[in-house]
N, CA, C and O atoms as a GROMACS GRO file, in nm:
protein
  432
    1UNK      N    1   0.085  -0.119   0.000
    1UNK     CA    2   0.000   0.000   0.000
    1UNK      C    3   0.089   0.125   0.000
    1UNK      O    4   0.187   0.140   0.074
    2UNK      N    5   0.054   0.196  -0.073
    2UNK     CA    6   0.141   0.315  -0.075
    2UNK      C    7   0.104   0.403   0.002
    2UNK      O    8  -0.015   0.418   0.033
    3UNK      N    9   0.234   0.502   0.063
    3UNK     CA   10   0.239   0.588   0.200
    3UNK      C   11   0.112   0.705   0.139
    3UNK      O   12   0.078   0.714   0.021
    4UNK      N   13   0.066   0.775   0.238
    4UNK     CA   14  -0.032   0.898   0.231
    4UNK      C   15   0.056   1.013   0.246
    4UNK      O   16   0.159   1.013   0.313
    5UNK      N   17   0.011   1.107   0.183
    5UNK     CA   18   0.021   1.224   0.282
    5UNK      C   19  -0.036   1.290   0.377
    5UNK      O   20  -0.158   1.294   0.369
    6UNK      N   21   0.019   1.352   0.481
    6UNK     CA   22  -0.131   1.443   0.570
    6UNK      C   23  -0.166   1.537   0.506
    6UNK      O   24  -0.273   1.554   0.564
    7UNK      N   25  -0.163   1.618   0.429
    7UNK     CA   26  -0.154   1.752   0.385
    7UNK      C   27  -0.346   1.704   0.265
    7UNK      O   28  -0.385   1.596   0.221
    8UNK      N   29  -0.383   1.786   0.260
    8UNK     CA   30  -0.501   1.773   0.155
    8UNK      C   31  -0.436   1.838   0.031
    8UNK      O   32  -0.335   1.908   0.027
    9UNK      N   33  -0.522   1.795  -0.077
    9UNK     CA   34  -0.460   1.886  -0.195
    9UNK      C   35  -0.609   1.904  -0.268
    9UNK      O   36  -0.693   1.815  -0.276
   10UNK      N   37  -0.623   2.042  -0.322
   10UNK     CA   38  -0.751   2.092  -0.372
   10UNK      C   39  -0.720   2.134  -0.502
   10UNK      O   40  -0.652   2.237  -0.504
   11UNK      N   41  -0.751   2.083  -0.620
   11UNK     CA   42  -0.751   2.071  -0.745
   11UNK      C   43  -0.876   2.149  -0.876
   11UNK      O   44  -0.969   2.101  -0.941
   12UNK      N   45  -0.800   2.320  -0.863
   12UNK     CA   46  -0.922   2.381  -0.941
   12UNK      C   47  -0.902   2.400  -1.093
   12UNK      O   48  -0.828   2.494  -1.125
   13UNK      N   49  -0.939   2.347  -1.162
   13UNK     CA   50  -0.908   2.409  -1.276
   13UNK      C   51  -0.993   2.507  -1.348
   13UNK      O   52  -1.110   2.471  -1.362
   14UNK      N   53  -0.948   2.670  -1.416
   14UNK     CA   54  -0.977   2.732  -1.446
   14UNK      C   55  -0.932   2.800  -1.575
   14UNK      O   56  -0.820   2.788  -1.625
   15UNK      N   57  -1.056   2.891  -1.635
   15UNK     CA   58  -1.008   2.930  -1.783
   15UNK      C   59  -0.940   3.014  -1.759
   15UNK      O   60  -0.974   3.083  -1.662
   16UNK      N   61  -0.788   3.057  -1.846
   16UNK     CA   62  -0.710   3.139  -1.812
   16UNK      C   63  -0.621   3.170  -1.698
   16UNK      O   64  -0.671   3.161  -1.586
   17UNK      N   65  -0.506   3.204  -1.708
   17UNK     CA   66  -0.421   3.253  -1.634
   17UNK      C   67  -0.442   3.342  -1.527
   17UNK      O   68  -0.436   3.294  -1.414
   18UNK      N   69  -0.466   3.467  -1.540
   18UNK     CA   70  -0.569   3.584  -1.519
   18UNK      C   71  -0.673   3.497  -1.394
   18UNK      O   72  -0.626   3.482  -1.281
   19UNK      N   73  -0.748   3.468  -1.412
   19UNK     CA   74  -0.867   3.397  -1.318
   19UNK      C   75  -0.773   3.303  -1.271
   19UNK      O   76  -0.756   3.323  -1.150
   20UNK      N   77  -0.709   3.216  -1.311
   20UNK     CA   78  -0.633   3.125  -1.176
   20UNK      C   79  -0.510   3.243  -1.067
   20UNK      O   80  -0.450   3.231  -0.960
   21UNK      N   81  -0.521   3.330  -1.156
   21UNK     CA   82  -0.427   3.380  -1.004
   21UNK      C   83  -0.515   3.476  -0.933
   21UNK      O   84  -0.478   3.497  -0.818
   22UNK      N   85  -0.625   3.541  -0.971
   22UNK     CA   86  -0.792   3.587  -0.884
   22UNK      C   87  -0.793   3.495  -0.816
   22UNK      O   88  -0.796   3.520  -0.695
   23UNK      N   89  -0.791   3.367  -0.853
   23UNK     CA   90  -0.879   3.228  -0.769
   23UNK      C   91  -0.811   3.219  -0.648
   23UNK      O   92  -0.862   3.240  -0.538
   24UNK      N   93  -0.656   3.178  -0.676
   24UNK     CA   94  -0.593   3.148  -0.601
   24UNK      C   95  -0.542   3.216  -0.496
   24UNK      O   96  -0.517   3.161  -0.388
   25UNK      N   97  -0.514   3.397  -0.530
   25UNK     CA   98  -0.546   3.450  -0.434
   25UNK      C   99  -0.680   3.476  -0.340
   25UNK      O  100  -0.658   3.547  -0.242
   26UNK      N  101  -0.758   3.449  -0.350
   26UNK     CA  102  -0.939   3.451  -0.319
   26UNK      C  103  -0.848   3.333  -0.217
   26UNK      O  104  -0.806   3.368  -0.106
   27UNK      N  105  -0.821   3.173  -0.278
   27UNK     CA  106  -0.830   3.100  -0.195
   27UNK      C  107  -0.712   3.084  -0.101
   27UNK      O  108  -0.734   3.014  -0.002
   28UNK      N  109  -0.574   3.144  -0.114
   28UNK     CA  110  -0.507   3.180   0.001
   28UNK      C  111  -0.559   3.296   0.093
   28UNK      O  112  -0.479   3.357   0.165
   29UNK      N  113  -0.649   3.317   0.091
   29UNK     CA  114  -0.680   3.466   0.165
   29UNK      C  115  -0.793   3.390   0.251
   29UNK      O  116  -0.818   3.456   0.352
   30UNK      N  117  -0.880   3.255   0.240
   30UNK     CA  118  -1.010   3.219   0.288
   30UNK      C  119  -0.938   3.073   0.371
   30UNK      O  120  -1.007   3.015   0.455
   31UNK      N  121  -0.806   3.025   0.340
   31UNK     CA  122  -0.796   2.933   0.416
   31UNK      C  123  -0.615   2.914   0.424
   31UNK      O  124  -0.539   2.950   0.334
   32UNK      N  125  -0.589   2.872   0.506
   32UNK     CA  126  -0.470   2.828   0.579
   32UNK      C  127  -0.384   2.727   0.466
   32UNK      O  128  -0.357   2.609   0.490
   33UNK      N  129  -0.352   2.793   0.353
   33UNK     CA  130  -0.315   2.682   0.245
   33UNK      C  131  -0.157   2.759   0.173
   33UNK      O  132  -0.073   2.844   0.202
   34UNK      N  133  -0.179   2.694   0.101
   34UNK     CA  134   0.002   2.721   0.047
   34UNK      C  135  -0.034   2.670  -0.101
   34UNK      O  136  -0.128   2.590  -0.110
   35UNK      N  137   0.016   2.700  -0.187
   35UNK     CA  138   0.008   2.649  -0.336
   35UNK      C  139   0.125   2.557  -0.401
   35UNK      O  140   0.241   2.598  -0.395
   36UNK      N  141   0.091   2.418  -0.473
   36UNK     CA  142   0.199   2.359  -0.584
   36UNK      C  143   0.196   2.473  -0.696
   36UNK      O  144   0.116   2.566  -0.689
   37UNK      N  145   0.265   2.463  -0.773
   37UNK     CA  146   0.281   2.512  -0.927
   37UNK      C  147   0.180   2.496  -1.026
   37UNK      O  148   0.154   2.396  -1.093
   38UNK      N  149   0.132   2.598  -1.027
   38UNK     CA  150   0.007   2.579  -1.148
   38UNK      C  151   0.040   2.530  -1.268
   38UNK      O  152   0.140   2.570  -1.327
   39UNK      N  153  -0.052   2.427  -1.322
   39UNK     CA  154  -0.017   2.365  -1.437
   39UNK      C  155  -0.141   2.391  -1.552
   39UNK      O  156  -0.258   2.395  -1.515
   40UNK      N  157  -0.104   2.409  -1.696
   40UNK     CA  158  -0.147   2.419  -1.779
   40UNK      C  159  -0.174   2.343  -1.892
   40UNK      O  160  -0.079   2.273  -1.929
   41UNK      N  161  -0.291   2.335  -1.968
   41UNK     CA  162  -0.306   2.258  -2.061
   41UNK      C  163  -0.409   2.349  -2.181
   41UNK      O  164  -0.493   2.431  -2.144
   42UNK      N  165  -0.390   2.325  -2.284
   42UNK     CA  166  -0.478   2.404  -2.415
   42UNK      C  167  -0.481   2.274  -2.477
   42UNK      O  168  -0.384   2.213  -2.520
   43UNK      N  169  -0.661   2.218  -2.479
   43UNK     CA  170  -0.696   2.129  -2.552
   43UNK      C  171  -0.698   2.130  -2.678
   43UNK      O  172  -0.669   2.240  -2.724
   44UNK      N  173  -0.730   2.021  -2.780
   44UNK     CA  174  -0.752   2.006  -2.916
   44UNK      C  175  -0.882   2.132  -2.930
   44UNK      O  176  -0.901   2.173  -3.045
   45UNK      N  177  -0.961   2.186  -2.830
   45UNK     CA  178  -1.062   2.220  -2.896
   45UNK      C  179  -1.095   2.347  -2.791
   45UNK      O  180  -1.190   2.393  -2.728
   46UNK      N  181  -0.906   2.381  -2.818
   46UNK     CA  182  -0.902   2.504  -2.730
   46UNK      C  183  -1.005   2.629  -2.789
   46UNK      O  184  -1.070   2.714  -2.728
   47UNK      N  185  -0.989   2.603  -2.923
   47UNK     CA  186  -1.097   2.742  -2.995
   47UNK      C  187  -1.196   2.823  -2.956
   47UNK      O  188  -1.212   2.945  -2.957
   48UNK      N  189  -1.276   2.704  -2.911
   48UNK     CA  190  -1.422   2.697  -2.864
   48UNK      C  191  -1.418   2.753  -2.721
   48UNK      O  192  -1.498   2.838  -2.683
   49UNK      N  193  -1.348   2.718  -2.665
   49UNK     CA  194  -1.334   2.742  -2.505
   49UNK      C  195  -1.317   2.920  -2.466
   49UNK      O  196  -1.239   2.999  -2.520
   50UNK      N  197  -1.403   2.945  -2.372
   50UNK     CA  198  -1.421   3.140  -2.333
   50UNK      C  199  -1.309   3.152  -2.312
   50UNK      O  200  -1.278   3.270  -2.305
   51UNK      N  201  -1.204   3.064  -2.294
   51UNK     CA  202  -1.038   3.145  -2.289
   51UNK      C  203  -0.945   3.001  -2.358
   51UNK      O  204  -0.923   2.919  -2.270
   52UNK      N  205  -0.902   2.970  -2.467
   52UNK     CA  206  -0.771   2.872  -2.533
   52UNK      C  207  -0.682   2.810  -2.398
   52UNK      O  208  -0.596   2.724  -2.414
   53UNK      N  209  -0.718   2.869  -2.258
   53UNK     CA  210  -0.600   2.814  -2.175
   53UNK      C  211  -0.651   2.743  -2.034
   53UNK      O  212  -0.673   2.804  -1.929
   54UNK      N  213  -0.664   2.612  -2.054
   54UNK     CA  214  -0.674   2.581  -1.881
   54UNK      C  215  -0.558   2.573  -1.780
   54UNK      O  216  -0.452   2.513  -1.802
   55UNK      N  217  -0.583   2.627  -1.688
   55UNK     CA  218  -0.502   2.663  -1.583
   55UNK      C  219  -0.548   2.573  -1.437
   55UNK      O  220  -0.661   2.594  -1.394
   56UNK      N  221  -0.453   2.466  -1.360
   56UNK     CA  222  -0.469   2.428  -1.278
   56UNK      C  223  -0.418   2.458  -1.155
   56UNK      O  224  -0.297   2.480  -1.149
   57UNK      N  225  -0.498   2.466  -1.036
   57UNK     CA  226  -0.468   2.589  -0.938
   57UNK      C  227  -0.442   2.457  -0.853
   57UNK      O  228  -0.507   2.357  -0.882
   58UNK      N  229  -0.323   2.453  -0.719
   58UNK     CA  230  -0.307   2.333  -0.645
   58UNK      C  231  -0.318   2.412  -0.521
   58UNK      O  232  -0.248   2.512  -0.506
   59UNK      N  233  -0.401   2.375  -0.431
   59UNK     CA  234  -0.416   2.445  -0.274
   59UNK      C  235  -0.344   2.300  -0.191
   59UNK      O  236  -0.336   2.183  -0.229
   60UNK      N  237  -0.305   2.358  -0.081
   60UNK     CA  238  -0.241   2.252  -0.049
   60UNK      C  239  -0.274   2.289   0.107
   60UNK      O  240  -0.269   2.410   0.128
   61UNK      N  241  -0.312   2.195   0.242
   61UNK     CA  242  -0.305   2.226   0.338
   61UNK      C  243  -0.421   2.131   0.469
   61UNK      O  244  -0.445   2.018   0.426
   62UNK      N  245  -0.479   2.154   0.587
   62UNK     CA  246  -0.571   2.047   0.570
   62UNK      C  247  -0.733   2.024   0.526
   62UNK      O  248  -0.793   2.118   0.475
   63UNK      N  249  -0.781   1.934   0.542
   63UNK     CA  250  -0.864   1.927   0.437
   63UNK      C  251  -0.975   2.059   0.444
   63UNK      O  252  -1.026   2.115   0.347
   64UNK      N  253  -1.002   2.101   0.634
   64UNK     CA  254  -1.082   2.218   0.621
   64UNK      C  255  -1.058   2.333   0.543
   64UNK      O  256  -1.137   2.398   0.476
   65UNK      N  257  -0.919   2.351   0.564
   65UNK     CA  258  -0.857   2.450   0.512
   65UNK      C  259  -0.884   2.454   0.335
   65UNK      O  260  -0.960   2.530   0.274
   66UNK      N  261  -0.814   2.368   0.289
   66UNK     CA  262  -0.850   2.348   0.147
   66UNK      C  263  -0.984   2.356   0.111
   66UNK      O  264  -1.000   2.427   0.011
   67UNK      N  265  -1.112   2.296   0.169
   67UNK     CA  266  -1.241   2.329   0.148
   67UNK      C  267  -1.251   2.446   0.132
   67UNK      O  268  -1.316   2.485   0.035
   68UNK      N  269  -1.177   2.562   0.243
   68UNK     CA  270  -1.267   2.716   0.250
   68UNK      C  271  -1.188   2.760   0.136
   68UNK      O  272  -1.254   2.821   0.052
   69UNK      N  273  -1.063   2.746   0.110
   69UNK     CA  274  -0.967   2.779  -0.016
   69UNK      C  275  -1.049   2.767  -0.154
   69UNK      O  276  -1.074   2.864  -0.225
   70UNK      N  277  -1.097   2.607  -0.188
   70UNK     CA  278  -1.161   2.587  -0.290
   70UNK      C  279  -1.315   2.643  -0.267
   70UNK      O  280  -1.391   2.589  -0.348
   71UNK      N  281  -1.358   2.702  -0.211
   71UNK     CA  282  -1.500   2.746  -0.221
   71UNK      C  283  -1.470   2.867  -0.247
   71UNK      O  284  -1.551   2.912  -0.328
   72UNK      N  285  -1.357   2.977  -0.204
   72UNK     CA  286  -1.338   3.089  -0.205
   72UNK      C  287  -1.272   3.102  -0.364
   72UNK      O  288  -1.325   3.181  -0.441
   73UNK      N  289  -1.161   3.026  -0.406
   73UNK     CA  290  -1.132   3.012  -0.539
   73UNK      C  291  -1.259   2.975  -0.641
   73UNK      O  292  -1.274   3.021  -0.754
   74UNK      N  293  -1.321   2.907  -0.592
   74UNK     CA  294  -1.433   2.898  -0.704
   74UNK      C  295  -1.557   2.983  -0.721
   74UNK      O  296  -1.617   2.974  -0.828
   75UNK      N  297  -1.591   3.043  -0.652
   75UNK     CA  298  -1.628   3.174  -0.634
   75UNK      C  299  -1.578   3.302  -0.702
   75UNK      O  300  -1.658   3.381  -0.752
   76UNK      N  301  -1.445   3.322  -0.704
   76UNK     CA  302  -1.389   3.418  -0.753
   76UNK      C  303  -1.384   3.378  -0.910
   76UNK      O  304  -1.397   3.474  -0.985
   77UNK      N  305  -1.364   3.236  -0.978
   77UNK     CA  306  -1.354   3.186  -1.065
   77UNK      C  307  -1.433   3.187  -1.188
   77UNK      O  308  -1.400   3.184  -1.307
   78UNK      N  309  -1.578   3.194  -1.114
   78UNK     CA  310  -1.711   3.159  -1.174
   78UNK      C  311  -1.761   3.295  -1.176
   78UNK      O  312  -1.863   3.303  -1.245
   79UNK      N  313  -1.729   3.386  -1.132
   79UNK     CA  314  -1.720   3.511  -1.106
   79UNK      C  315  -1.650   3.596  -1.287
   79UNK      O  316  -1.703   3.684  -1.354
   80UNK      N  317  -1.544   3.533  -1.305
   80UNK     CA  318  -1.476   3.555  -1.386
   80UNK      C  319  -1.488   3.484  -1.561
   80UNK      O  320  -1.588   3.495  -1.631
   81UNK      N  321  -1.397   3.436  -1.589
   81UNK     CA  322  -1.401   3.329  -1.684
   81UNK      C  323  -1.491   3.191  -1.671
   81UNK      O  324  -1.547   3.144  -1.770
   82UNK      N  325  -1.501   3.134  -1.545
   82UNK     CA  326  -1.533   3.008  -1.480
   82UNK      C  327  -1.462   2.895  -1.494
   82UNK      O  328  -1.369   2.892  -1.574
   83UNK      N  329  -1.500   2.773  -1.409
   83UNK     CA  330  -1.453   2.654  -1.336
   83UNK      C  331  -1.488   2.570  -1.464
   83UNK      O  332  -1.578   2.570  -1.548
   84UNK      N  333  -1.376   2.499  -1.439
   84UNK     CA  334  -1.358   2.356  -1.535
   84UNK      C  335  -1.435   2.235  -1.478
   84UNK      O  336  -1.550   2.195  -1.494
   85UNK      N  337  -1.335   2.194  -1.411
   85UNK     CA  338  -1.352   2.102  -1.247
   85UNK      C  339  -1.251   2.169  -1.119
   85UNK      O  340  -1.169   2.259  -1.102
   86UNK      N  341  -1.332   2.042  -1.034
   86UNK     CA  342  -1.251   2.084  -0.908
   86UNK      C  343  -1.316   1.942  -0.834
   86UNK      O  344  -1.425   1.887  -0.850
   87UNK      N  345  -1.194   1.908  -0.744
   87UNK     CA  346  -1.199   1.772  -0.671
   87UNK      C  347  -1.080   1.846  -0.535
   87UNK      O  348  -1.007   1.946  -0.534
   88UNK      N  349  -1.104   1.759  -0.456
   88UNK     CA  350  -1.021   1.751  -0.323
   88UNK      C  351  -0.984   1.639  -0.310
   88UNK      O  352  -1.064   1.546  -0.322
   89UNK      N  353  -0.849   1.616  -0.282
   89UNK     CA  354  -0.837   1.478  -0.230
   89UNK      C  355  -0.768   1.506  -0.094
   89UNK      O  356  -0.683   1.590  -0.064
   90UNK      N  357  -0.836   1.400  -0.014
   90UNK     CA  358  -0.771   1.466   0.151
   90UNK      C  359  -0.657   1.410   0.202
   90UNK      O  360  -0.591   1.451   0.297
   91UNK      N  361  -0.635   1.308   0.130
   91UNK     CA  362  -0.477   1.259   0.231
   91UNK      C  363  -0.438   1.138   0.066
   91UNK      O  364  -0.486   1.030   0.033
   92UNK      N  365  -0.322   1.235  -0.005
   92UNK     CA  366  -0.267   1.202  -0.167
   92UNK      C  367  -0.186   1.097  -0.123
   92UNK      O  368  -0.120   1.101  -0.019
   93UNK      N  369  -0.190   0.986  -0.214
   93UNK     CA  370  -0.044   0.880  -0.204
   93UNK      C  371   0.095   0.935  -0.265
   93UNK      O  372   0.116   1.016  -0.355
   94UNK      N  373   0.178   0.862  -0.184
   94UNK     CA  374   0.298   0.923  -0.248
   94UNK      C  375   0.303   0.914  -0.402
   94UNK      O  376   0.384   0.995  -0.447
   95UNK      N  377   0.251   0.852  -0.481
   95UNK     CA  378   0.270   0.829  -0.592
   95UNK      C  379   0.171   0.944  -0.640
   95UNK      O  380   0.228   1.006  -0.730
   96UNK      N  381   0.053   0.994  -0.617
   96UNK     CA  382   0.017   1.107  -0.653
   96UNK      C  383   0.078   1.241  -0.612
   96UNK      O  384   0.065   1.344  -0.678
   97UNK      N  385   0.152   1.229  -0.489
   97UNK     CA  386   0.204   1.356  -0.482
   97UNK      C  387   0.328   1.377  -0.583
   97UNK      O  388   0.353   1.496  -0.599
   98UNK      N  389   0.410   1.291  -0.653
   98UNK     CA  390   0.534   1.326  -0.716
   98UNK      C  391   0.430   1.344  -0.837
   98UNK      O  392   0.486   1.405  -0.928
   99UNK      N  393   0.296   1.313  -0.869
   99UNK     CA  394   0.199   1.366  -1.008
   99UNK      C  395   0.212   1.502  -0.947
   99UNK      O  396   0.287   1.579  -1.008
  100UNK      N  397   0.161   1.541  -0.852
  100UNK     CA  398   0.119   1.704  -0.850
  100UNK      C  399   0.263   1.754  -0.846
  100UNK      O  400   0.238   1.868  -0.886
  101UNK      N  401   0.377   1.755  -0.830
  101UNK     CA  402   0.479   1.815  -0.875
  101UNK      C  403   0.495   1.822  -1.017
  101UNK      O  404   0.564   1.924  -1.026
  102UNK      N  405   0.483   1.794  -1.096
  102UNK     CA  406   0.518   1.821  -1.280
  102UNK      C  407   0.396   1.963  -1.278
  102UNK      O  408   0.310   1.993  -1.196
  103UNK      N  409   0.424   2.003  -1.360
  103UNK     CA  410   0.332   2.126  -1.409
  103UNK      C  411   0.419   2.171  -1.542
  103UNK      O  412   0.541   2.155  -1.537
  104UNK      N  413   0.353   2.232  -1.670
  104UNK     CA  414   0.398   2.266  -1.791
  104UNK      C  415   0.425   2.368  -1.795
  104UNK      O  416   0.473   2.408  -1.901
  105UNK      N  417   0.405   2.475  -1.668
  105UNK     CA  418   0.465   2.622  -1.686
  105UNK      C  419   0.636   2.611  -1.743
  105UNK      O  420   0.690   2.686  -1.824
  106UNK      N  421   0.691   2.504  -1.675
  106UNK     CA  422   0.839   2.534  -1.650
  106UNK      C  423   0.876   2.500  -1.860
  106UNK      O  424   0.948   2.566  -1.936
  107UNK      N  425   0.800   2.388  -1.886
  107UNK     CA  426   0.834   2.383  -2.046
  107UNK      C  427   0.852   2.452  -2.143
  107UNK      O  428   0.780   2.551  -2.144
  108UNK      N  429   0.967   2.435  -2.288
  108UNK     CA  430   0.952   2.586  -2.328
  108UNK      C  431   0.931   2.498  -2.501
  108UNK      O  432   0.912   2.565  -2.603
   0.00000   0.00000   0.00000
């Protein structure tokens, strides 16, 4: 069985750049959290989409905390461009936490 983490991790994804850093400040400001590296993706059928860019916002902290984070980020979100998805997971396996480290900002 693979190890857990304690830490929760809150998983928003949003249109645009712009609105994930609204969000994410909204949701460091509503809960006791810290952020991974936002990661990005532009689908095959980015065209269509109210902004060509999804942006994934990582709250990190415990699970209450991450709740008020992701309610406050999605709020500000839906507010804006709007929400893709969004999931919480409350205690990540190690094998998902070395997933939430990669993100495509750093790619050139």
């Amino acid at each position: 069985m693979a190890e857990e983490s304690m830490d929760a991790v809150g998983l928003l994804e949003v249109f645009g750049l712009v609105c994930a850093f609204m969000a994410a400040d909204a949701g460091c400001k509503a809960g006791n959290v810290w952020l991974e590296p936002f990661d990005k993706n532009k689908p095959a059928n980015a065209d269509s989409l109210p902004v060509p860019l999804l942006v994934t916002i990582k709250f990190r902290g415990s699970v209450s905390d991450v709740e008020a984070a992701m309610e406050a980020g999605t709020a500000v979100a839906e507010s804006l461009t709007g929400v893709v998805q969004k999931h919480i997971i409350p205690r990540p396996t190690r094998d998902t936490e070395k997933m939430l480290k990669l993100n495509c900002f750093d790619k050139k």
